[in-house]
Each structure stands twice: as structure tokens, then as C-alpha cells.
C-alpha positions in Angstrom: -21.8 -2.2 -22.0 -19.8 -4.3 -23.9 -19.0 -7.5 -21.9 -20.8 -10.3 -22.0 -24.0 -11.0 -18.9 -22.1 -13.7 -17.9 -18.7 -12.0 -17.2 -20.2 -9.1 -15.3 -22.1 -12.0 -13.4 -18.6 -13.2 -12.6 -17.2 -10.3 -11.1 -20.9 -9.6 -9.2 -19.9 -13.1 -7.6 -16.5 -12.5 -6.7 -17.4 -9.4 -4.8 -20.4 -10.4 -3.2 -17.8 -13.2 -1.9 -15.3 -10.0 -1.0 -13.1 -11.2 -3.6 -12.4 -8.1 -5.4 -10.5 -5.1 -4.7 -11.3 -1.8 -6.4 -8.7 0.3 -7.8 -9.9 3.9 -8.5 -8.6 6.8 -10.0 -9.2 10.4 -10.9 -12.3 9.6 -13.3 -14.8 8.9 -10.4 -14.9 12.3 -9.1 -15.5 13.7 -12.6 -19.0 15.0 -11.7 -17.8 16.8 -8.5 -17.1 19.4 -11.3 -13.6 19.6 -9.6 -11.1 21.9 -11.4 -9.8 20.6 -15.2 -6.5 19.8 -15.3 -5.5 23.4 -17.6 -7.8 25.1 -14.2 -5.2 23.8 -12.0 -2.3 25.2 -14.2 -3.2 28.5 -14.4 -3.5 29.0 -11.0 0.1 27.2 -10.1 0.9 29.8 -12.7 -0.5 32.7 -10.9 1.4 31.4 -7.9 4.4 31.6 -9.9 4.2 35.2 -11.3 4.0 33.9 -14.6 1.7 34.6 -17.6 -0.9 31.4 -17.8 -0.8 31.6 -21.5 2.5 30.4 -22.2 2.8 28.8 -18.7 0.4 25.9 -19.2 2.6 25.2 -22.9 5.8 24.3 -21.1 4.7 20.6 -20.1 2.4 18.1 -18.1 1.1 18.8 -14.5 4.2 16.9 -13.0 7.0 18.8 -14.8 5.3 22.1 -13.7 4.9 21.2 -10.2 9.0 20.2 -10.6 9.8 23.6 -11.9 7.1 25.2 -9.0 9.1 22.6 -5.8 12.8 24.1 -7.5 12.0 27.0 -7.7 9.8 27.7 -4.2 11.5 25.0 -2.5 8.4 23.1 -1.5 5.4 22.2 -2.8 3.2 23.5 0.4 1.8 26.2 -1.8 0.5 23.9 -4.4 -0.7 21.4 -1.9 -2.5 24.1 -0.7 -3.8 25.5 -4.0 -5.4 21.9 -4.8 -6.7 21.2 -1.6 -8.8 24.5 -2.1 -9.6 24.1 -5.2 -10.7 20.0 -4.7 -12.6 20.7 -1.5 -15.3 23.8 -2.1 -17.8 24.1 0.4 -20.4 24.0 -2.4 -19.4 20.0 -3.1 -22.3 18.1 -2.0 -21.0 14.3 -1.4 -24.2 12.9 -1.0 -25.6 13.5 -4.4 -22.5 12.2 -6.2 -24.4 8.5 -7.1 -21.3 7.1 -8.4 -19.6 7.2 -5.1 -22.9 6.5 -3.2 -22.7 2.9 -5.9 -18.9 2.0 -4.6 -20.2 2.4 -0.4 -22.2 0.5 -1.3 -20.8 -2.4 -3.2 -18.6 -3.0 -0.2 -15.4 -4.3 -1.1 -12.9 -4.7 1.3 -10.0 -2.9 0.3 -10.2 0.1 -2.1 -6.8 1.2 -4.0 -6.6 4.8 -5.5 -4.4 7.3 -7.1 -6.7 10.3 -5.8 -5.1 13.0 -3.7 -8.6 14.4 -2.6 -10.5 13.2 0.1 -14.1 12.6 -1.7 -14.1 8.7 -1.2 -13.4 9.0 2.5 -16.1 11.3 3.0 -18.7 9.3 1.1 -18.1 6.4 2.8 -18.5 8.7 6.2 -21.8 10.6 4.4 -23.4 7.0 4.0 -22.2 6.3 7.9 -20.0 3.3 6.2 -16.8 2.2 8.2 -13.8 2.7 6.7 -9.8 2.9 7.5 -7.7 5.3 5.4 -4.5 4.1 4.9 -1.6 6.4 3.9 1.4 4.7 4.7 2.9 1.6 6.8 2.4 2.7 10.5 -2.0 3.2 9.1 -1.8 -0.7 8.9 -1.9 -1.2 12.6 -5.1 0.8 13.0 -7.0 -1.0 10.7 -10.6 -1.3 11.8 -12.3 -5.2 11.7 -14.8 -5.0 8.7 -14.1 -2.0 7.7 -13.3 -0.9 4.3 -9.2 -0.2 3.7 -8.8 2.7 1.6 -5.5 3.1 0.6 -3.9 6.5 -0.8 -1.2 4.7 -3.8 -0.4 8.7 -4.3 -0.5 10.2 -0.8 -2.9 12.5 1.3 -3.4 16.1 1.2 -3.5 15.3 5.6 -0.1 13.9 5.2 2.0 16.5 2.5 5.2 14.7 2.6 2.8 12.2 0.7 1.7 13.5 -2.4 3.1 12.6 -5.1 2.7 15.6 -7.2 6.5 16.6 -8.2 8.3 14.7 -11.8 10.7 13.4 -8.8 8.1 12.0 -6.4 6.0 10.3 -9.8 9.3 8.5 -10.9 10.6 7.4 -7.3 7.0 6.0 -7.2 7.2 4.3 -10.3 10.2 1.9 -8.8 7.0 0.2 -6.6 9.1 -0.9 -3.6 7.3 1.0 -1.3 5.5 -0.9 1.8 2.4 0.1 -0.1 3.7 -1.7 -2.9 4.8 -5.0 -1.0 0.7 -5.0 0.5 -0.9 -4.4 -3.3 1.2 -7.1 -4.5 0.1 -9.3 -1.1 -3.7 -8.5 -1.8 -3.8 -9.2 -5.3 -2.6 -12.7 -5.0 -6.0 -14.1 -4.1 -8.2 -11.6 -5.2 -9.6 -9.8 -8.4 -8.8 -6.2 -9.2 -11.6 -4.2 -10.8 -9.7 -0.6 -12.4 -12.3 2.4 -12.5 -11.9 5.9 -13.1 -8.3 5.1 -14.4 -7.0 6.0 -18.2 -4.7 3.4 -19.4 -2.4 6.3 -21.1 -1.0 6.6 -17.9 2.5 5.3 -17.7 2.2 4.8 -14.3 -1.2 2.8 -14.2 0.8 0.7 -17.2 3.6 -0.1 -15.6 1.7 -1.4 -12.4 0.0 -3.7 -14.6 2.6 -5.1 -16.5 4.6 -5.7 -12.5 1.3 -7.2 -11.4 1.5 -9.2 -14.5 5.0 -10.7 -13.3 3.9 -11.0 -10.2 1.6 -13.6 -11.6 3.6 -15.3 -14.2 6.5 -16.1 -11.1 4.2 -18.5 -9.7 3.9 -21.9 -9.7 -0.2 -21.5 -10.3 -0.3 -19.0 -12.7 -3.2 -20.7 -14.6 -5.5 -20.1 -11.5 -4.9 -15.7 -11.3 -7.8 -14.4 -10.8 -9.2 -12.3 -13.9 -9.0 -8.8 -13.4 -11.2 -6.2 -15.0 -10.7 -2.5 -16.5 -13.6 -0.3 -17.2 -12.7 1.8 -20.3 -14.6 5.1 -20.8 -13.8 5.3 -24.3 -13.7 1.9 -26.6 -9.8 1.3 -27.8 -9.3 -1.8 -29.5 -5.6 -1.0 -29.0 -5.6 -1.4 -25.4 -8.0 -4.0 -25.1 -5.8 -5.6 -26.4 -2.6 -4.9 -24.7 -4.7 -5.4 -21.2 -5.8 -9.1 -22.7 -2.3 -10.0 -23.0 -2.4 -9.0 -19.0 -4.9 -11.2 -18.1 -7.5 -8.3 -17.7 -11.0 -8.1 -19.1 -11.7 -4.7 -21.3 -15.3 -3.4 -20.1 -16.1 -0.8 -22.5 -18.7 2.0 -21.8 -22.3 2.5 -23.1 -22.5 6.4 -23.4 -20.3 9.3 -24.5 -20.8 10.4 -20.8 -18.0 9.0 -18.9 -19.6 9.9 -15.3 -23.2 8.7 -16.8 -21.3 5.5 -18.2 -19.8 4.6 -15.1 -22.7 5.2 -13.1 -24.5 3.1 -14.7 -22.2 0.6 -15.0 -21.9 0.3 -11.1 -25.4 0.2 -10.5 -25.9 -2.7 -12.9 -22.7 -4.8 -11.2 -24.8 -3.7 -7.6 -28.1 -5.1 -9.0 -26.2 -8.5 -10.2 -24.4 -8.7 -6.6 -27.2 -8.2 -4.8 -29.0 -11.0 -6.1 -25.7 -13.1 -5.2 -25.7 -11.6 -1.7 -29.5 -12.8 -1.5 -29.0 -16.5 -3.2 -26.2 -16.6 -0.4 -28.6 -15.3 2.5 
């Protein structure tokens, strides 16, 4: 793991103190074995009436779900399709180990992109309290010391939601939403650790660089909080980019990405345990 003992010991403090907020996407439900992305085009293909071949050519998983919502008129079918697909009965929760490691770190607020419902059910596999929180009217039911998880990209239980549609991804990339005002609220006096996210996307980027600002408009910019990123794949590149953004680049150990992360979550565990027992 490249980062040094002492800045993993860091972070381990700051969220044993509940100073860190997670902020997870896609990459931690890799070993679900859920659907691949060119999976999930053919069968929005198939839906279509269209050969899968030349289908899954014609552009990224947002254009096509465009072209699917103009031409069907709503996306109910696809939400439909995923939520199938995302949610077999032969998903077993409790032996995903990478989830299992976030319950258990126990931060209090828990950002991600993720459409599926996998975190919410670990957290009620390892009988951990949690609120799910999916838009403004969810922040008056939110429970005392329970984890908030908030849905940045809507809820397959709430359709209108989802952000799967070209349109949806770019109205959503304005970040004016009352989600938006509460991320840049939390983030003021806390750390954000980034899992499970690839820094390719633009949308993950641009969040950054308005967190960034948010930051740099301060009068106590000097005393942010440092951030973190955990980067399946080393990039000097955007280790770089991310420095610039006051984050810390924690590169994985393996070729593995699930195996990577795993482990590193259960060595950030082991570190704040020990701070949860020096506390004690």
C-alpha cells in the first residue's frame, strides 16, 4: 500500500473520532459479481429490438439509456432491467468482507454514487443502524447514531431518482441540489475518504475540483481537513492532479482491485481499533 504508516494512522484517528465521511462508488460491489458494464448493454439492447453487436458501439451507458428514455418515453424498463440484474437471489451479502469492513468502521455519514441497494443491506445483515437518505424530505427521519447513507445518484425505491439518462448525469453535474448544499455542509469539518470510485469520471472530477473551491473561499483554508482517494491502479498522473486538491493518493497493493481494497480496509480497521481502545 503505498502511503506512509503514519498517514493511514492519521485517517485511523480521524475516524475513530467520527471525523471522516466515506464516499463510495461502484468499485465496492465488484465481488458481488454483479453484471459488467457491456452485460448491462446488451440487455438494454434486447429491450430495444436491436442487434447487441453494433448496439453496445454507439456510445457510453448514459447516451444509450438517453436514446432508450426518447425513444420508450421512460426509463421504467431499464430501471427495471438493473434492478434484476443488481439484485439476484443468489447474492449472498454476508460474505462480501469488503462491505462487512465499512459496517464496521462506522462512520457517520456514508456518500455514494451506487444505484443498488447492497450497502443498505449489509449494514441491516450485520444488524447495524442506518438511515438511507434519497432526497431532502429523508433528512427529517434521520435516526440518532445511526449511519446516514446518502444516494448522490438516486434509488432504484425512488425511480424519479436515478440518474441513469445523459440528461439526468449533466443536470446533476450543476451540484445545486439539496444533496449538494448538505455534502458541501458535511465536508467543512470533516475528512472525506473516496473508495470504489475511478477518477476518469467526469463527474467524481468535477465534485472535487467544487469541493476544492469550497475550501479555497474560506478564510481558514490552511486548516481543511486532508482528504484521501484510494486508487485501484497506481497513476502518477492523477496523483498528482488530486495533490493539487488537497487529497492524499493511496495506491493499491495487488492487481486485484476487490482483494486490494479489502485489504486495505481491514488494515485502516486494525489501526482504528487500537485508537478506539487508547480512547476507551
Amino acid at each position: 500500500m503505498k502511503q506512509s504508516q503514519n498517514g493511514i494512522s492519521i485517517l485511523a484517528q480521524a475516524i475513530a473520532n467520527k471525523k471522516v465521511i466515506l464516499f463510495a462508488g461502484s468499485g465496492i460491489s465488484t465481488g458481488l459479481g454483479l453484471p459488467n458494464a457491456k452485460e448491462l448493454l446488451e440487455g438494454l439492447a434486447i429491450k430495444l429490438g436491436i442487434d447487441t453487436t453494433e448496439f453496445i458501439t454507439m456510445g457510453e451507458f448514459r447516451e444509450l439509456a438517453e436514446y432508450y428514455l426518447l425513444e420508450k418515453g421512460t426509463l421504467s424498463g431499464l430501471r427495471d432491467l438493473l434492478d434484476g440484474e443488481w439484485h439476484r437471489e443468489d447474492i449472498d451479502i454476508s460474505k462480501s468482507r469488503v462491505h462487512e469492513l465499512i459496517v464496521q468502521l462506522d462512520f457517520p455519514i456514508i456518500y455514494t454514487t451506487n444505484y443498488d441497494r447492497w450497502l443498505e443491506r449489509a449494514f441491516a445483515c450485520h444488524n447495524t443502524l442506518y438511515t438511507k437518505i434519497v432526497s431532502v424530505r429523508d433528512l427529517t427521519n434521520i435516526k440518532p447514531l445511526a449511519t446516514q447513507i446518502i444516494k448522490f445518484h438516486g434509488d432504484f425505491d425512488a425511480p424519479d431518482s436515478l440518474v441513469f439518462a445523459e440528461s439526468a448525469y449533466l443536470q446533476r453535474l450543476e451540484l445545486e441540489s439539496p444533496l449538494d448544499i448538505k455534502l458541501r455542509a458535511d465536508i467543512l469539518g470533516k475528512s472525506i475518504l473516496f473508495i470504489g470510485s475511478s477518477f476518469t469520471d467526469i463527474n467524481l472530477r468535477f465534485l472535487l475540483y467544487k469541493l476544492t473551491k469550497v475550501w479555497n473561499s474560506q478564510e481558514y483554508a490552511q486548516d481543511r481537513p486532508r482528504s484521501y482517494f484510494f486508487m485501484a491502479k497506481p497513476n502518477a498522473v492523477q496523483e498528482r492532479i488530486l495533490a493539487s486538491r488537497g487529497i492524499v493518493s493511496i495506491e493499491a497493493s495487488g492487481q486485484d482491485s476487490t482483494q486490494s481494497l479489502e485489504e486495505f480496509l481491514r488494515e485502516l480497521l486494525e489501526e482504528v481499533l487500537e485508537h478506539r481502545r487508547s480512547a476507551s
